[in-house]
NUPA-893511 format. One record per residue (C-alpha): x, y, z. Coordinates in steps of 0.001 Angstrom, whole numbers, plus 500000, padded with zeros to 6 digits. Example, Ala and Ser with C-alpha at 12.3 -4.5 7.8 and 13.67 -1.06 7.14 Angstrom:
2
512300495500507800/513670498940507140/
END
This chain:
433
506198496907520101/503320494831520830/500758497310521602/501519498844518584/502368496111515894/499293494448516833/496640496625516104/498738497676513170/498526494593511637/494794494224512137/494284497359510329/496535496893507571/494891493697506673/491739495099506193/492855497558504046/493449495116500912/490569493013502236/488495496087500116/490416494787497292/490399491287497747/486420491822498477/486239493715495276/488199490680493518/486168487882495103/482716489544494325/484022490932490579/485490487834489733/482152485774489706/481138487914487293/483307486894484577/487209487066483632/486961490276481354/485384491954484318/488487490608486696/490776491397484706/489637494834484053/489443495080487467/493253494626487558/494147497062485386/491907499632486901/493261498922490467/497007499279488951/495887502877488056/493599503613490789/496079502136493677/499299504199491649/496945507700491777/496410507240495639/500102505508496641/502140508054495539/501232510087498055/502203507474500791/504510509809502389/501752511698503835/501294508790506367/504668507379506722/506464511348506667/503414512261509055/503843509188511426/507890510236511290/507344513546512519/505007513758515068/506739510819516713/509724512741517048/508289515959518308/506077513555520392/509587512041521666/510904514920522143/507727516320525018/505865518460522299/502527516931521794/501038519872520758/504064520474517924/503418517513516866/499400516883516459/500181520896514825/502638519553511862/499882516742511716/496731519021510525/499264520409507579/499555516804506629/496014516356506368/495396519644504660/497979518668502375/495952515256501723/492576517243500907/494528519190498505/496408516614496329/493472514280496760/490918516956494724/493969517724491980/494389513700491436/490579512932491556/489887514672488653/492545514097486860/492241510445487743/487956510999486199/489208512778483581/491854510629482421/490189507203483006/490316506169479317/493884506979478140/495218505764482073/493541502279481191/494363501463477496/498570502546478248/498094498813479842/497322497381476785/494773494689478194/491946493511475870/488941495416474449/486536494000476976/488546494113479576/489261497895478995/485839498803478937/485304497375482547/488567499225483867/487556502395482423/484263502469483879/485466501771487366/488237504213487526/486345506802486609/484026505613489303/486737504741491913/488224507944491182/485661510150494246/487217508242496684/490697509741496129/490614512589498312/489184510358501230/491878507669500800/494641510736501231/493253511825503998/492826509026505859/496559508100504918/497329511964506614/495463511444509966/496439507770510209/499801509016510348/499280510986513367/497292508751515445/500582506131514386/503058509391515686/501355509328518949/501195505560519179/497585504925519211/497236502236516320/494030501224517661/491714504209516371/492653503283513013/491864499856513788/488336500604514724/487714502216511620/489524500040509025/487364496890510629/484126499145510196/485056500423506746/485637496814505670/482094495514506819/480774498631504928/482465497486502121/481816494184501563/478063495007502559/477639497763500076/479302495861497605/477156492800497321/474279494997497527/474864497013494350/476708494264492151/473641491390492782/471095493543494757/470892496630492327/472497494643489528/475483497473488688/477899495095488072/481645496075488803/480688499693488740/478315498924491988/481842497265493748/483326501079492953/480616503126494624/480426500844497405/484377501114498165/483975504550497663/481162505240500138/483496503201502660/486351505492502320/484597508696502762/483457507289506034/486504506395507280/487975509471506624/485215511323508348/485591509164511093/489528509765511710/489370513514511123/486951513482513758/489327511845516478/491986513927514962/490109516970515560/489409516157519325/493143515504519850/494057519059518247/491363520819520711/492269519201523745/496027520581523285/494674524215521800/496605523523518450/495064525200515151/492955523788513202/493923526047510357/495991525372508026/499911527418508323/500832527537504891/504321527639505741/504533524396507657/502389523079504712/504681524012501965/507770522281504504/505301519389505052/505113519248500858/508737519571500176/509957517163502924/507321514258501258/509610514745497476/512277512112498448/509289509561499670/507103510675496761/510015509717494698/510869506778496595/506772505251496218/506716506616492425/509626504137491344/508161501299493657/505173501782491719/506791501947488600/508342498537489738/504537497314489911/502945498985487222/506025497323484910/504621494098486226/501206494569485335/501820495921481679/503664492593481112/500862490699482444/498209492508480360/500268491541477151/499883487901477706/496447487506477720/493166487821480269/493869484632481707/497588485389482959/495870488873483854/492960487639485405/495250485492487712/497858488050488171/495399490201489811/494148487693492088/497680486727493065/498900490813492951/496346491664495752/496948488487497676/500702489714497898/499433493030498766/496970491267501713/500093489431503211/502438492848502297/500363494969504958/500457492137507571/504421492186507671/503823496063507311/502459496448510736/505868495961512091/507510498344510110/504504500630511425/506088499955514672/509093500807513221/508399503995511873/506472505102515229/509352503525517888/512468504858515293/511130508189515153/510125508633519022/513589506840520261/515841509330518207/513715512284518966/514636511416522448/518276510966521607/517963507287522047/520541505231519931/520828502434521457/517231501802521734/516966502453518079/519312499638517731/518026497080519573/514220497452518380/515594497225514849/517370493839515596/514000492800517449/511925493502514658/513850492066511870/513280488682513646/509858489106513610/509809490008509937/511802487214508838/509252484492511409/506583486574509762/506896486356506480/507805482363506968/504495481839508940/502652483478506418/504528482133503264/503530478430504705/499809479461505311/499910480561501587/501662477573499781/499225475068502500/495923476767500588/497569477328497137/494708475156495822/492064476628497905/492355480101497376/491822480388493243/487855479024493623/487322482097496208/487926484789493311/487171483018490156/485119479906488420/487223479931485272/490110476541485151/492315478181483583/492409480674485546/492308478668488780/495416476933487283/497293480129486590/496394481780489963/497695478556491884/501102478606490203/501866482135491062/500471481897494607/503487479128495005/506024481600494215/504492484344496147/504363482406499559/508191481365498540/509004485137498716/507812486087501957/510464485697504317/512236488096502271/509452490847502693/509042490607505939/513142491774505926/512662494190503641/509410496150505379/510757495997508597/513695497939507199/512211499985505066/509796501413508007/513133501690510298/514391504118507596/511082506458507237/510503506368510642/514612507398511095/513852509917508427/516459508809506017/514175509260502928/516966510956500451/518463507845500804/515450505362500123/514492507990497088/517883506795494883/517930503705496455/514142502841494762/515298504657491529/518644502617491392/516688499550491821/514302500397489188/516655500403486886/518066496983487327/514276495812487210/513648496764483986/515963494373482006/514662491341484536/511032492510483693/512161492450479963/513431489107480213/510515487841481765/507621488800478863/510220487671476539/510361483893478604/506573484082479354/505325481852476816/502179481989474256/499700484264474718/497245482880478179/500054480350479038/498983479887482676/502993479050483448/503324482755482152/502531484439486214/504779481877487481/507399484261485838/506593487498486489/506120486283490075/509970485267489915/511134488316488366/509525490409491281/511459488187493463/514332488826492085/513834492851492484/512945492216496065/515972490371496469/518190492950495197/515781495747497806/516760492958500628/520340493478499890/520242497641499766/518318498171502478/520755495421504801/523575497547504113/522221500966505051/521126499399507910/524354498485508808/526188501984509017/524977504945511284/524580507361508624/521037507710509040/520806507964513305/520057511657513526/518479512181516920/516390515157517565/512881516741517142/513948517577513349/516164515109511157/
END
């Protein structure tokens, strides 16, 4: 669990680190420029999430077929994953270019802000097709437990990044449309980097690199529960960010800040339900129950120490944190109120990632689908409440809110996901769930 949760974690924190890079370096350049930056990730990060599933359904079925002795089966069913990326990635990156404008202003933010948003979407939106892909092949290198490939290339992407970044926003003067190119130029070589090792892999076992348009239409149909599943998780965020853009830059500004430091400390406690996914899926494709068990019970703990050690480190540098992404007071002020409630929350991520991997990884995604949609709909009066409670418009107490009305949903996830946990309905053991 070790060898793989470590390594996991490395890479998933460098993932946000693009957006918390993009934050730090935007931020300095003024708070309409932040905040459209917020609005624009909300769209960009929704276009690109969705499609989730084709790491976490790709990680849960070549683990299987690897558990079950067919390595070859399963770096096979891998490739349709990743042609399946390149495909939805070109559909959603032009709609995403095309679409910029209208995908912005449904937020609702401010004039200024909007402008910046637009203009980075559209700008962001090339690097769609890379970020699917390297979601695709990720997955497989995760199926065959090697979670320190993607490390390699997350750690060099990042130094890309930030690199690039600084270079066009102050060097070349391109403002937050330099931050965009610059993330995008990372992500196309990552994903050249990973298809690369993918490709090896496939040649050393004789699979086919072509694509089997069968396997890819099973590959597509088996990702609608998880599609639908990340869709109302998104909704659940995207809910949160139109009530933030109604109160004002300020709460915006901060809620941004505070969103991606959430999303920086939700892909730490995700590298155990990485483990998760890769150990649940390999133990039942070898018939192993008990197994399944006993790493579930081993990795809650950790989630629950996790997210404690991590909610202490944030609440410790609540203070600190708000001058690294912005010079504005009010701002600063906002940001440190919702980073209290955020560190607050953790333990109770950590529980719910660790289960929610245990479930993908078991295959049990019909399930998670209503589950998420059930949930979504008890967030939406508690999201209601909240920009009715939020106070004037740029009342910094206003993120404190929404950050406690997230909690709450999270809360109610906790609970869900505990309980499904509990029976056996989802411990199907072989190659195929």
């Amino acid at each position: 669990m070790l060898r793989l949760a470590v390594p996991a974690f490395l890479a998933l924190v460098a993932e946000p680190l693009f957006l918390l890079a993009d934050s730090a370096i935007v931020g300095h350049l003024g708070t309409p420029q932040l905040a459209g930056l917020g609005v624009a990730s909300a769209a960009l990060l929704t276009a690109a999430n969705i499609f989730v599933f084709l790491a976490y359904g790709t990680t849960s079925i070549v683990a299987r077929h690897v558990g079950a002795g067919d390595e070859r089966g399963a770096v096979a069913n891998g490739l349709d994953g990743v042609w399946l990326a390149a495909a939805l990635g070109l559909v959603t990156s032009l709609l995403v270019a095309a679409f910029a404008r209208p995908l912005v202003a449904a937020f609702g933010a401010s004039p200024d802000a909007l402008v910046h948003a637009e203009h980075y979407l559209r700008a962001s939106a090339a690097g769609i097709p890379a970020m699917l892909v390297v979601l695709a092949a990720t997955g497989i290198l995760r199926g065959v437990q090697d979670t320190t490939t993607p490390l390699v290339v997350a750690v060099a992407g990042f130094t890309c990044n930030v690199a690039l970044n600084v270079l066009l926003v102050y060097g070349l003067h391109l403002g937050i449309v330099g931050s965009a190119i610059g993330t995008v130029i990372s992500q196309w070589g990552m994903a050249i980097a990973l298809l690369l090792v993918v490709v090896r892999a496939a040649r050393r076992l004789a699979a086919s690199l072509r694509p089997h348009p069968g396997r890819v239409l099973v590959a597509a149909r088996g990702g609608i529960p998880l599609l639908v599943r990340t869709l109302a998780l998104r909704t659940v965020l995207l809910l949160t960010t139109w009530v933030a853009a109604g109160l004002g830059d300020v709460p915006l500004g901060a809620y941004q800040v505070s969103a991606t430091v959430w999303s920086f400390l939700t892909f730490a406690l995700d590298a155990l339900a990485i483990a998760a996914q890769a150990l649940t899926g390999k133990a039942l494709g070898a018939g192993d129950t008990a197994g399944t068990r006993a790493a579930t019970t081993l990795m809650i703990r950790w989630g629950l120490i996790g997210g404690a050690v991590l909610g202490a480190l944030v609440l410790a540098l609540h203070t600190v944190l708000p001058h690294l992404f912005t010079s504005d007071p009010e701002t600063q002020a906002a940001l440190a109120a919702g980073l209290v409630v955020v560190a607050l929350s953790q333990p109770i991520s950590g529980w719910v990632f660790v289960l929610d991997g245990v479930l993908i990884g078991a295959g049990d995604t019909r399930w998670l689908a209503w589950a998420q949609l059930a949930l979504l709909v008890a967030y939406v009066p508690v999201v209601l409440v909240v920009r009715h409670v939020a106070g004037p418009l740029d009342d910094p107490a206003a993120v404190v809110w929404l950050w406690v009305g997230f909690s709450i949903f999270m809360t109610l996830r906790g609970i869900a996901l505990g309980l499904r946990a509990r029976s056996d309905a989802w411990l199907v053991t072989g190659a195929t769930r």
